[in-house]
C-alpha positions as CSV (number, residue, x, y, z in Angstrom):
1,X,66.4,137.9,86.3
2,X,65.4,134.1,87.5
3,X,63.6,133.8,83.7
4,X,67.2,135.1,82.3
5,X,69.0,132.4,84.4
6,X,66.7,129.6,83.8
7,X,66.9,130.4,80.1
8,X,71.0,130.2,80.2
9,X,71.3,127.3,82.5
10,X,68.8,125.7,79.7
11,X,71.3,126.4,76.8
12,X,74.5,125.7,78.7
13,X,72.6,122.5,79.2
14,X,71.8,121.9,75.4
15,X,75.3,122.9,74.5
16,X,76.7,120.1,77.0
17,X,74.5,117.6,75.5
18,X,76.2,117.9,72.3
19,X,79.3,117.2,74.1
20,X,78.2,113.8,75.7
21,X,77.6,115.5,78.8
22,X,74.1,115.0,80.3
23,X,72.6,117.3,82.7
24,X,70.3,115.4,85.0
25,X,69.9,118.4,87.4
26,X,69.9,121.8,85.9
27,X,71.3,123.6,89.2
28,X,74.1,121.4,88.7
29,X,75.6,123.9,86.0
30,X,75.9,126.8,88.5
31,X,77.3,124.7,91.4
32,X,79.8,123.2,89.1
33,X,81.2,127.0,88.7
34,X,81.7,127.2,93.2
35,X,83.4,123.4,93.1
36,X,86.7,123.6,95.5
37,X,87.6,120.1,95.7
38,X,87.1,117.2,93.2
39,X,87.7,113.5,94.2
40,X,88.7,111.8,91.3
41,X,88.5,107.9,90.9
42,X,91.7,106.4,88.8
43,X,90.5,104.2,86.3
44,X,89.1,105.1,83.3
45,X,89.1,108.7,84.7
46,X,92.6,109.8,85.1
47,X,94.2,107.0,83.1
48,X,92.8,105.4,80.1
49,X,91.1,102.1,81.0
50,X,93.3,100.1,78.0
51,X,95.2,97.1,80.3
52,X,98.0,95.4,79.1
53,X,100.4,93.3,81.0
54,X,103.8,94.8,81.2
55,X,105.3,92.6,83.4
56,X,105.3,89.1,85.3
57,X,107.2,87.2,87.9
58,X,106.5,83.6,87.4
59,X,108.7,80.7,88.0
60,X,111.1,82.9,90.5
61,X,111.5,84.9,87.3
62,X,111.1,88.7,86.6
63,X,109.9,89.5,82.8
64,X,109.7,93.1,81.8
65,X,108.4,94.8,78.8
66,X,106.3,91.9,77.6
67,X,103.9,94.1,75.7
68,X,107.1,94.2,73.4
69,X,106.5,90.9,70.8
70,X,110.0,90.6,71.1
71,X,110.7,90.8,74.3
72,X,107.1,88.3,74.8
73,X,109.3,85.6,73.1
74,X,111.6,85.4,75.6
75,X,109.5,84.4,78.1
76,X,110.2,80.8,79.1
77,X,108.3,78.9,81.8
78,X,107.6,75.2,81.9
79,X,104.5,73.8,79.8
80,X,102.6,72.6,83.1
81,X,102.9,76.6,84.3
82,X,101.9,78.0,81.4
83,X,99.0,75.4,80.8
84,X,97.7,76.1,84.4
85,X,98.1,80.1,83.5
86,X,96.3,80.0,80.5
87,X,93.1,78.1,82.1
88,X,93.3,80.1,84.8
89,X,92.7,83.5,83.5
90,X,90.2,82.0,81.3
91,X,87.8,80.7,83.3
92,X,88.6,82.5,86.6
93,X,87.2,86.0,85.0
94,X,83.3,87.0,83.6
95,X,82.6,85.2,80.5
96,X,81.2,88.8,79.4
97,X,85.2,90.0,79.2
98,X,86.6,89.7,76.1
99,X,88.8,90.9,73.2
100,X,87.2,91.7,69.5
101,X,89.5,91.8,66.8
102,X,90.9,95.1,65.2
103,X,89.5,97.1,63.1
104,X,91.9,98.7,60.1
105,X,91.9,101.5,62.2
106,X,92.6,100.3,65.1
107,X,96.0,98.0,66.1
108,X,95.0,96.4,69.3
109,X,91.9,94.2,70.0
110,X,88.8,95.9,71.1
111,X,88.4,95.0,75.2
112,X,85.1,94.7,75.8
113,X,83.9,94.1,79.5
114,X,86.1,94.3,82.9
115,X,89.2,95.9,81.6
116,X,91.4,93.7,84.2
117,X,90.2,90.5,83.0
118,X,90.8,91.9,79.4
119,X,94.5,92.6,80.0
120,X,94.5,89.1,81.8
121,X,93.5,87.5,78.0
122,X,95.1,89.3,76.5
123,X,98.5,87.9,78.5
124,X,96.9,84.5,77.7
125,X,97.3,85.0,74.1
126,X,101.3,86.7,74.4
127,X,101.4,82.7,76.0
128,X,100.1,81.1,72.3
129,X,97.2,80.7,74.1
130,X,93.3,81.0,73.4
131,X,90.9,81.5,75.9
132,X,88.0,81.3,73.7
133,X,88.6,77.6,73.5
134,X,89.4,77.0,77.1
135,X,86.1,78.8,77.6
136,X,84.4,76.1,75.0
137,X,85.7,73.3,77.4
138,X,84.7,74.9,80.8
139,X,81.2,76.5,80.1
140,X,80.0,78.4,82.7
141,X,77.1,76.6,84.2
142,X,79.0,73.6,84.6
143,X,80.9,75.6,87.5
144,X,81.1,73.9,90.6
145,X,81.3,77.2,92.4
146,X,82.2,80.8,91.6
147,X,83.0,83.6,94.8
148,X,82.5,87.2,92.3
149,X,85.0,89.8,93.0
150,X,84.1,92.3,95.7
151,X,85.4,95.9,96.7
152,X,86.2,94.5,100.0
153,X,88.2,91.4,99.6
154,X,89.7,92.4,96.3
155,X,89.4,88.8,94.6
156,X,87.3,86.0,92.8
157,X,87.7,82.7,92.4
158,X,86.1,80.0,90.3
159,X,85.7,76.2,91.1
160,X,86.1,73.8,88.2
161,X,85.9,70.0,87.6
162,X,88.7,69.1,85.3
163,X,89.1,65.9,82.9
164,X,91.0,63.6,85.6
165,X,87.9,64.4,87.9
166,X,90.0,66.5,90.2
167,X,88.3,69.8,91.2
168,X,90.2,72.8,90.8
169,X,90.0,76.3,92.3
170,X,91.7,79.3,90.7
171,X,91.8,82.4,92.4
172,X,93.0,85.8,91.2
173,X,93.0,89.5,92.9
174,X,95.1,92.1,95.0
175,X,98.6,90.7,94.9
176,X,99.2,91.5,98.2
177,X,96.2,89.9,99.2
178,X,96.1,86.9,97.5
179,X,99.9,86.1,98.2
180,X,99.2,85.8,101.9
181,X,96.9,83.0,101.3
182,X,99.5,81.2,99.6
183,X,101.1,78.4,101.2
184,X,103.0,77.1,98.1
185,X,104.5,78.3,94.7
186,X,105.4,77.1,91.5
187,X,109.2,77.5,90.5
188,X,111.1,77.7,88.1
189,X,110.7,73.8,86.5
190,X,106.8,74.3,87.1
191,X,107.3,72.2,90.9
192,X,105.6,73.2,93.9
193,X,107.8,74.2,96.6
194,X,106.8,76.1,100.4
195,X,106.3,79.8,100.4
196,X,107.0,81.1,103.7
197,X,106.1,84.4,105.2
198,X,110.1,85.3,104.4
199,X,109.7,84.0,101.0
200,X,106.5,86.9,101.1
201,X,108.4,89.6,102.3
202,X,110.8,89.0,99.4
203,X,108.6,88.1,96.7
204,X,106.5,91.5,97.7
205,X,109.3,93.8,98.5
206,X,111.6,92.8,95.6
207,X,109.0,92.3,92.4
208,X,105.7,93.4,93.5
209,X,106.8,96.7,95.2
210,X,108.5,97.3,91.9
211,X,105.9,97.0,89.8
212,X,103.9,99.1,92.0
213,X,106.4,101.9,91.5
214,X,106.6,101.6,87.9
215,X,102.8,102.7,88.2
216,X,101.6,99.1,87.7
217,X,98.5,97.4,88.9
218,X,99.5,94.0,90.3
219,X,97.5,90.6,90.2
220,X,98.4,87.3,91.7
221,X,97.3,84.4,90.3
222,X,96.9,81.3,92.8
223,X,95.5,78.2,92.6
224,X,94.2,74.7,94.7
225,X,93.5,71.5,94.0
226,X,90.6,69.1,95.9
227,X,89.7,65.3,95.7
228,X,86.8,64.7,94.8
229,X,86.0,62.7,97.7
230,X,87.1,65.1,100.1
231,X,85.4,68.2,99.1
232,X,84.8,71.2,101.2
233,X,81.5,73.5,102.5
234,X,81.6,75.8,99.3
235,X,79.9,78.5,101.8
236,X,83.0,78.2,103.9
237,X,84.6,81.1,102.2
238,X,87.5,81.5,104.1
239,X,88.6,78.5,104.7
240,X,88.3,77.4,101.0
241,X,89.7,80.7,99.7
242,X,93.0,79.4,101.4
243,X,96.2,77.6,101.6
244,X,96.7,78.3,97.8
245,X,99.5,77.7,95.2
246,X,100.9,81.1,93.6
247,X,101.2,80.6,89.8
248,X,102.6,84.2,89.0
249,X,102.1,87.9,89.6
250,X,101.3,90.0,86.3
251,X,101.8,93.8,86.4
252,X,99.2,95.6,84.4
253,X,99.3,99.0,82.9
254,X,96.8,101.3,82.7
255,X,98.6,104.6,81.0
256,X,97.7,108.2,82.2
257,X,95.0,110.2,80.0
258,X,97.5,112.4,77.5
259,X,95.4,115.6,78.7
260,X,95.1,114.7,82.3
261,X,98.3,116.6,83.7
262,X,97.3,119.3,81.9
263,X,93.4,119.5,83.5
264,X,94.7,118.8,86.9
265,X,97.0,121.9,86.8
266,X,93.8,123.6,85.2
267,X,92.4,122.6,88.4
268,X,95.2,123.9,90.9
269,X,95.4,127.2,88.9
270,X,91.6,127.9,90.0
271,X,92.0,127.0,93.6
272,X,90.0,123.5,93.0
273,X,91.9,120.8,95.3
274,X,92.2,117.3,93.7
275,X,92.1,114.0,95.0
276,X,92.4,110.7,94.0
277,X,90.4,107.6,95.4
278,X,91.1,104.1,93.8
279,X,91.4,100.3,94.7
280,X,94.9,100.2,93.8
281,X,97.6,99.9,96.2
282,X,99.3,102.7,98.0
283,X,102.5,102.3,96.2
284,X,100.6,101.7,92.5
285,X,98.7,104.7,93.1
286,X,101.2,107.2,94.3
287,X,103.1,106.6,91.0
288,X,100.0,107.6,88.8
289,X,99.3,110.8,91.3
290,X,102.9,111.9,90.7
291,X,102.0,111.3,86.4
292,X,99.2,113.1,86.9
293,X,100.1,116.4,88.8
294,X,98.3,115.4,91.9
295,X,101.5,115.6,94.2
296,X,104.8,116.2,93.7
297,X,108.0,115.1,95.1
298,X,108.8,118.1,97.3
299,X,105.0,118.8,98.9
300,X,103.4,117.7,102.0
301,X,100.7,116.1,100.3
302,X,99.2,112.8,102.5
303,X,99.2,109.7,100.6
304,X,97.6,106.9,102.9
305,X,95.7,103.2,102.5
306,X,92.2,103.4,103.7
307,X,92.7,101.4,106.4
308,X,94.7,103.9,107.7
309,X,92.8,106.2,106.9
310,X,89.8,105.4,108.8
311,X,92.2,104.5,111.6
312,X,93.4,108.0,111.7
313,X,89.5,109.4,111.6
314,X,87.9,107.0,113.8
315,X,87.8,107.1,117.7
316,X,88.9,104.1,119.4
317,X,86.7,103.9,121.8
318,X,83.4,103.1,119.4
319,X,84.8,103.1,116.2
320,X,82.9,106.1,115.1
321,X,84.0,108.8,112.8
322,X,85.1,112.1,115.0
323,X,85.2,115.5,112.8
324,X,88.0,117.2,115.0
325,X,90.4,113.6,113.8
326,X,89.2,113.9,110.2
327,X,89.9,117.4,110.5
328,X,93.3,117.3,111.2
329,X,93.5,114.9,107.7
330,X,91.7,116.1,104.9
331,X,93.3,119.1,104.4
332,X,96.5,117.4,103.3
333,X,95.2,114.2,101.8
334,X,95.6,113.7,97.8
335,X,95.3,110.2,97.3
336,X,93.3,107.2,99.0
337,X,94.6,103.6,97.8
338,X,93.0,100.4,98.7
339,X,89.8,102.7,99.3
340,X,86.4,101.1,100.0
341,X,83.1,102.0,99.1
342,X,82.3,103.0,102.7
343,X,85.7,104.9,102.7
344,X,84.9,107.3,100.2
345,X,81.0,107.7,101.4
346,X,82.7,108.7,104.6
347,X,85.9,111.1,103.2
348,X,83.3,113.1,100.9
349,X,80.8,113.3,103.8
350,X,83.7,114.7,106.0
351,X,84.8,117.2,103.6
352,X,81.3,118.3,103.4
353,X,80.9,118.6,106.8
354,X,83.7,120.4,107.6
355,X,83.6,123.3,109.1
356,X,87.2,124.4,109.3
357,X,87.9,127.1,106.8
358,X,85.5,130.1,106.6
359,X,83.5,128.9,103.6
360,X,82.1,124.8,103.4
361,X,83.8,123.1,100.8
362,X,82.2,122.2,97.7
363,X,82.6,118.5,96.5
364,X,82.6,117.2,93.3
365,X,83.1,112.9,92.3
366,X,83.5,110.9,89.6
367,X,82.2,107.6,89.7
368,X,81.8,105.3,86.7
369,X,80.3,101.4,88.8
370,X,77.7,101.2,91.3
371,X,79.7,100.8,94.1
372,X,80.3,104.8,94.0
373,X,76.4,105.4,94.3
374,X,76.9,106.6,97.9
375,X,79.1,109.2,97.0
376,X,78.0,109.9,94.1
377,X,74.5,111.0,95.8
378,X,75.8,112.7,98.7
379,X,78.6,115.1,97.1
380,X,77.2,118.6,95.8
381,X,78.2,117.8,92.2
382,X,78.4,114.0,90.7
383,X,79.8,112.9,87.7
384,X,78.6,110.0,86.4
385,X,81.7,108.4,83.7
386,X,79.7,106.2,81.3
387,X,82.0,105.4,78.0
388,X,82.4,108.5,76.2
389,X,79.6,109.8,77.8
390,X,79.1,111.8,81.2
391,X,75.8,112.2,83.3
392,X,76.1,115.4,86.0
C-alpha cells in the first residue's frame, strides 16, 4: 500500500510539472486534498498584476478613465505640474521597472519589474512624457539618497540634485499615508498653497475613498525641496520624509483574474474558506473581495485593517497575542487590508492553532515576494507564485 501511494504521489507530481507546478515536498499532494482554508494574497494572484492608471486628482482636479486616449487628452494641468510629475515617477521608482515595446501580438507594452512603478510610467508617457530620458539625466549612482519602499511604511523616496543645484526629494506610496505628511499642494495653476488636516479629510473622503471603491489602488505623489546649504541628516528618516508638497493622487487598476470568481466558488462549494491578505487599503480591497466572490453584500463576513486587527487579537496588558481574542475573529474574517508581514505570520499561525471546531484547520498561502517567507513556511500547504510558474 505505502509503495502504491508513493508511486501515485510520484506521477500526480510528474503530471503537475507539466503544468508549471513544482512539487518541492511530495506529501504536499495529499495535504493539499484536507485544505479548509486558503489565504490568498491580491496581487498577481486574484487579479492580474497589469497596472494602469485609471484615474488622478491633480491640480484640485478629478480625471477619470484616462486609460481611454481620448479621454487622456483632456487632461490639462500646468507645465511646471506636469514637468515635476514626469520626473518624479521616473526617478523615484527602481531603475529595474520598465515598459518593453509590443510585440504584434500583443497591444500594450511589456511591464517588466514592480508592476506599480510600471503603471506609474506608463501614466508618464499618457503625459507626452519619457522616462527613459529623465532616467539618462538622473542616473542612479549620482543619487544623493534613496529610502526603498518597505511593507511597513508603505513608501520610497529618492533624493536628487537638480540643474539649478537645488536638492529635491520625491516621495511616493500609500495615499493615505503619504498625504498626512503633506503640508502643501499644488493647485490648479501649478502654485503651492496650505493643505490643512480639513483640506485631508476632503481630499481623502471625496477623491481617494472613491477611487478606493471603484477597486483602485491609490498612490500619492509628494515632493520637497532643500537648499543646498541647509541640508538635513539623511538618516533622519522621519523628519526628512516630512512636511511634503502633494503633486497628485493616481488611482491604479489591477483587474480581477477572468477565472478567479469562478475558483473561489469552486472553493466555497468544497467547504474550503477563503481569505484575502493584501497591502491595499480596506476600502480598495473590499471592492476586489466583492469581484471576486470572497464576500457578498448581505453576509457577515469581517473586513478589517491590520491594525485593527491585531488590536482586536492582542491583550492590552503586554501586547501579546491571546488565542481566546483571535478566536472570537477568525472565524468571520475574509479580508486583511494594510496587512503586514508580521500580520499574516501571526493570522495563519492562529488559524493553525486553533482549537475551536472539532477538527484543526488546514492552511493553505499564496505568496509570490520574500516578505511572505514566514507564512509561507509555517502554513501546512505553501504556494509559491513565480510568473506562470507555481512551487508547492
Amino acid at each position: 500500500l505505502s509503495l502504491t501511494l508513493t508511486i501515485s504521489l510520484a506521477y500526480a507530481v510528474k503530471k503537475m510539472l507539466k503544468d508549471n507546478n513544482l512539487v518541492r515536498h511530495l506529501d504536499a499532494c495529499e495535504t493539499l486534498g484536507n485544505v479548509t482554508t486558503i489565504c490568498f494574497d491580491k496581487t498577481g494572484i486574484l487579479t492580474t498584476n497589469g497596472m494602469t492608471v485609471v484615474q488622478v486628482y491633480v491640480g484640485e482636479q478629478h480625471w477619470k478613465n484616462i486609460d481611454n486616449p481620448v479621454k487622456a487628452k483632456e487632461i490639462t494641468i500646468p507645465a511646471n505640474t506636469k514637468e515635476i510629475i514626469i520626473e518624479g515617477l521616473s526617478v523615484n521608482s527602481n531603475y529595474s521597472s520598465e515598459l518593453l515595446s509590443s510585440t504584434e501580438k500583443e497591444t500594450l507594452p511589456k511591464q517588466v519589474g514592480n508592476k506599480t512603478e510600471c503603471g506609474l510610467l506608463d501614466f508618464v508617457g499618457v503625459l507626452d512624457g519619457s522616462y527613459d530620458e529623465i532616467r539618462t539625466r538622473y542616473p542612479k549612482e549620482k543619487f544623493v539618497h534613496v529610502y526603498g519602499f518597505n511593507s511597513i511604511r508603505k513608501n520610497m523616496s529618492t533624493v536628487i540634485r537638480r540643474p539649478d543645484s537645488t536638492i529635491r526629494m520625491y516621495t511616493k506610496g500609500a495615499s493615505e499615508i503619504v498625504l498626512k505628511k503633506c503640508k502643501t499642494i499644488l493647485n490648479r495653476n501649478g502654485e503651492i498653497i496650505p493643505f490643512s488636516t480639513v483640506d485631508y479629510d476632503r481630499l481623502v473622503q471625496t477623491f481617494v475613498e472613491s477611487m478606493a471603491l471603484d477597486g483602485l489602488r491609490t498612490i500619492c505623489l509628494a515632493y520637497r525641496d532643500f537648499l543646498p546649504d541647509k541640508l538635513p541628516d539623511w538618516n533622519d528618516e522621519t523628519s526628512v520624509v516630512d512636511q511634503l508638497t502633494c503633486i497628485c493622487v493616481c488611482g491604479i487598476e489591477d483587474p480581477v483574474r477572468p477565472d478567479v470568481p469562478d475558483a473561489i466558488a469552486k472553493c466555497r462549494n468544497a467547504g474550503i474558506t477563503v481569505r484575502m491578505v493584501t497591502g491595499d487599503n480596506i476600502n480598495t480591497a473590499r471592492s476586489i473581495a466583492l469581484k471576486c466572490g470572497i464576500i457578498s453584500h448581505n453576509d457577515n463576513a469581517l473586513v478589517l485593517e491590520g491594525a485593527e486587527f491585531n488590536r482586536r487579537i492582542r491583550s492590552t496588558l503586554n501586547g501579546e497575542v491571546e488565542q481566546n481574542l483571535f478566536d472570537k475573529v477568525w472565524p468571520h474574517l475574509r479580508v486583511l487590508a494594510r496587512s503586514s508581514p508580521q500580520t499574516k505570520y501571526v493570522l495563519v499561525r492562529g488559524i493553525m492553532a486553533s482549537k475551536i471546531n472539532p477538527t484543526r484547520e488546514v492552511v493553505a498561502v499564496t505568496g509570490s515576494g520574500t516578505n511572505d517567507a514566514p507564512a509561507l513556511k509555517i502554513a501546512d500547504v505553501a504556494f509559491a507564485m513565480i510568473v506562470k510558474f507555481l512551487i508547492i
